[in-house]
C-alpha positions in Angstrom: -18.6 -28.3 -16.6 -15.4 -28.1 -18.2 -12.1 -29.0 -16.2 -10.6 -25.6 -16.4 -14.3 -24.3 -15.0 -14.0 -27.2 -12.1 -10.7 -26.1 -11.2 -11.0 -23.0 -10.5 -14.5 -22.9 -8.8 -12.0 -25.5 -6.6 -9.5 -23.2 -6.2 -12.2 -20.1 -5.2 -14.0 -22.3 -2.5 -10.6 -23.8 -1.0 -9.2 -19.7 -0.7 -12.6 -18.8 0.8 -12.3 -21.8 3.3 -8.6 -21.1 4.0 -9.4 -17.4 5.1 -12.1 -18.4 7.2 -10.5 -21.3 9.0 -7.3 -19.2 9.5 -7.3 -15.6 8.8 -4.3 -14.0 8.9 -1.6 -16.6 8.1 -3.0 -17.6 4.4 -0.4 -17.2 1.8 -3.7 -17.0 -1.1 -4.9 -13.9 0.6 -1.8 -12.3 1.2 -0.7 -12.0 -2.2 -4.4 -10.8 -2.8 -4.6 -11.8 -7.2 -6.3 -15.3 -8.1 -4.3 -17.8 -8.9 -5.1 -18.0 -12.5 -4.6 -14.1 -12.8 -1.0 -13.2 -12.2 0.2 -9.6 -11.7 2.1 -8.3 -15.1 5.7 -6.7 -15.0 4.0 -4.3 -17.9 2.2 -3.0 -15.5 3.9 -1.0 -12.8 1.0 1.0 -10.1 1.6 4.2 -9.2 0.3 7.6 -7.2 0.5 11.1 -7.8 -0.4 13.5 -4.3 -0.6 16.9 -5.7 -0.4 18.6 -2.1 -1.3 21.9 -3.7 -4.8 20.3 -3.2 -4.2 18.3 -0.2 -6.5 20.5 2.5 -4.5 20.2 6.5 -7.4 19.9 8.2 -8.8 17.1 5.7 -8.0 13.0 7.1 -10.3 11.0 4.3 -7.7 9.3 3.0 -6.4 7.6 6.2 -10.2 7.8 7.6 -10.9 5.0 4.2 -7.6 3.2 4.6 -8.8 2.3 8.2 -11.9 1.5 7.1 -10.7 -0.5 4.1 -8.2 -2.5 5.9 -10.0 -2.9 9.2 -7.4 -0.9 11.3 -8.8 0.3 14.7 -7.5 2.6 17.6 -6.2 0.3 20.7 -5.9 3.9 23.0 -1.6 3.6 22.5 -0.7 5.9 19.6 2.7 5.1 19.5 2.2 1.3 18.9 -1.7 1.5 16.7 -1.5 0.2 13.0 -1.4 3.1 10.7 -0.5 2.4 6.5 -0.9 6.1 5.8 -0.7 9.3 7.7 -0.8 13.1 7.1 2.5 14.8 7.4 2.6 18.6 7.6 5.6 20.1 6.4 6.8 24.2 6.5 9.0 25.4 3.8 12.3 26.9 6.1 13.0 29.1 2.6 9.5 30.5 1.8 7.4 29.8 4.8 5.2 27.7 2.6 2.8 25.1 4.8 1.8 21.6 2.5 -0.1 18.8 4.3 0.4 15.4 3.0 -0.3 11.9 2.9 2.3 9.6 3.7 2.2 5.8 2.8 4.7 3.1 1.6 6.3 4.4 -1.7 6.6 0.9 -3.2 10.3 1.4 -4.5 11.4 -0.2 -7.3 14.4 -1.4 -5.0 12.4 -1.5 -2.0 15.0 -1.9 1.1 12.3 -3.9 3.4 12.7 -6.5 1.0 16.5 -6.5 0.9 17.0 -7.0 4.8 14.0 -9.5 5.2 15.1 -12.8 6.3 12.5 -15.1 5.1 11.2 -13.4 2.0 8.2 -12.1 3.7 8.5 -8.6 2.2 8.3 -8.9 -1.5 7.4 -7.3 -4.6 4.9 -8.6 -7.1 5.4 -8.5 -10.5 3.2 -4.8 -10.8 5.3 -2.9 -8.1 3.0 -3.6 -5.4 5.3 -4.1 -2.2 3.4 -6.5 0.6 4.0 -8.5 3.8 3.2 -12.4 3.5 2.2 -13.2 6.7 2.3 -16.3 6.4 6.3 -16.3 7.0 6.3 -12.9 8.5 8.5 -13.9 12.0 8.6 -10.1 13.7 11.9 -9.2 13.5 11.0 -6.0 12.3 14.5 -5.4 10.2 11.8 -4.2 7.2 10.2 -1.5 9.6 14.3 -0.2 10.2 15.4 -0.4 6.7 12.3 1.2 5.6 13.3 5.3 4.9 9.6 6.6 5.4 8.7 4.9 8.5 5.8 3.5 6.6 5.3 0.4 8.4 3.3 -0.9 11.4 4.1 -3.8 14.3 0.4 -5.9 15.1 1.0 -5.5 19.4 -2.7 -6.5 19.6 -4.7 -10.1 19.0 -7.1 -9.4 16.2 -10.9 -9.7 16.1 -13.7 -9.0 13.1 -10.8 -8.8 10.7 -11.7 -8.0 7.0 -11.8 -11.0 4.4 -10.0 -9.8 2.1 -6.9 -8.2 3.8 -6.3 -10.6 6.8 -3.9 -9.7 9.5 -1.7 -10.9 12.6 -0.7 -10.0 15.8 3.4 -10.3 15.7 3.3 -9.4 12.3 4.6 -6.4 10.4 2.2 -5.0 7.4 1.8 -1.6 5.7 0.3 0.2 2.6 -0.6 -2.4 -0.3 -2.4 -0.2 -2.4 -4.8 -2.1 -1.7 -4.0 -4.9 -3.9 -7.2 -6.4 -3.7 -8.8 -3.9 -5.0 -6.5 -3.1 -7.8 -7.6 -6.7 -9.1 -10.4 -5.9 -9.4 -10.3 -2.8 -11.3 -10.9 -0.5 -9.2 -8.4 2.6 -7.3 -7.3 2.2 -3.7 -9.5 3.1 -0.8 -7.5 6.7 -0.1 -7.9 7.7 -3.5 -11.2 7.1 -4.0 -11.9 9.1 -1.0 -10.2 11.8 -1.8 -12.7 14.2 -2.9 -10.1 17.3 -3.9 -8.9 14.4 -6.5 -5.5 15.1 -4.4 -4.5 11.7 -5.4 -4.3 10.1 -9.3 -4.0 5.9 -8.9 -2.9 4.8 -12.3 0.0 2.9 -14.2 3.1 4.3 -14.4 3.9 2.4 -17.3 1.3 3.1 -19.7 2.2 6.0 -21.6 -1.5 6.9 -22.3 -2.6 7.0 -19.2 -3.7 10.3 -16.9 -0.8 10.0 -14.1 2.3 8.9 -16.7 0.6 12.3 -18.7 0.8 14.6 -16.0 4.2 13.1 -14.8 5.7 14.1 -18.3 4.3 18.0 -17.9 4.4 18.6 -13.9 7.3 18.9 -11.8 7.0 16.3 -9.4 9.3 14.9 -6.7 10.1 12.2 -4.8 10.4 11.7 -0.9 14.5 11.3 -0.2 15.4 10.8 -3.6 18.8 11.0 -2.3 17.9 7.2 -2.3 17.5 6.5 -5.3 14.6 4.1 -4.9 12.5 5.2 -7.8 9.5 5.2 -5.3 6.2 4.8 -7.2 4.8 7.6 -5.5 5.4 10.7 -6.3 4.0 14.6 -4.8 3.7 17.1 -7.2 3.8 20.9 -5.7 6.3 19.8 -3.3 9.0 22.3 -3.5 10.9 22.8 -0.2 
């Protein structure tokens, strides 16, 4: 075995031991890429919602994102985990109705990671905005500075947690795109759910691929872009 071989079996059965032994507060899991894999800045991930296809009365997307992550119902809506949610919105000018999902918008300039004292909220080299847990302390300054109220305080202790996205009570955490998944190749749990094809996952920054293609031909908006932010998620057919 060679030593480049030996070192990274190493490095695979020291992550797996870390997350069982303490799930939750591992830095390895949080940033959710192998250690020998690092994210690119030529890649930057990205959604389009067309909401003209988004169906009101249809929840797969946050149905899978539970399911994904391992978010459950404690009975206390106001304080349960949610990383996505349906909004529905009325048009005051045409009387148009548009349901759609609602999710971190993993700004280019995110403002959860400008207020955060101790660098827990940080953006990987891909776009990819996510919560280390690891030094997560609760303040919750991210979860005010955040324009789209897309985060979530853990109230509860935490049991049958899923391996690969391991969470805390007393932390703050929210969409990820699910980074683990999108190093492995594969399109976030909501999007691969979605069978309307409501939601295109692809790279913004690669002009031959399908979102950066429809992105050049459909008007599309983003969500208070008053701001500025540059969010990578973007809603095509939303014209209120």
């Amino acid at each position: 075995m060679s030593a480049t071989t030996s070192r990274r079996a190493f490095l695979a059965a020291a992550s797996a031991a870390v997350a069982t032994l303490a799930p939750g507060i591992t830095l390895i899991a949080a940033q959710a890429k192998p250690a020998d894999q690092p994210a690119s800045s030529s890649v930057r991930w990205g959604m389009l919602i067309d909401t003209t296809r988004c169906s009101q009365d249809c929840s797969a997307c946050v149905g899978a994102c539970n399911v994904e992550n391992g978010l459950g119902s404690h009975g206390r809506p106001q304080t349960d985990p949610q990383w996505i949610r349906k909004v529905d919105l009325t048009s005051k000018r045409t009387g148009q109705k548009l349901s759609l999902p609602v999710m971190c918008q993993h700004c280019e300039s995110p403002p959860c990671v400008d207020v955060c004292p101790t660098g827990a909220s940080f953006k990987r080299q891909d776009g990819i905005v996510l919560v280390d847990r690891h030094i997560c302390i609760g303040c919750r300054y991210c979860m005010m500075a955040c324009p789209y109220k897309a985060r979530s305080f853990v109230h509860e202790s935490l049991e049958n947690q899923r391996p690969h996205q391991p969470r805390g009570k007393g932390c703050v955490e929210g969409c990820n795109l699910c980074a683990h998944r999108v190093d492995e190749g594969k399109r976030p749990a909501c999007a691969e759910a979605c069978a309307s094809g409501a939601i295109l996952f692809g790279d913004l920054n690669d002009p031959k691929s399908e979102i950066a293609q429809k992105l050049r031909t459909l008007p599309t908006t983003q969500i208070r872009p008053e701001l500025k932010l540059n969010t990578a998620v973007r809603y095509g057919g939303l014209s209120i």
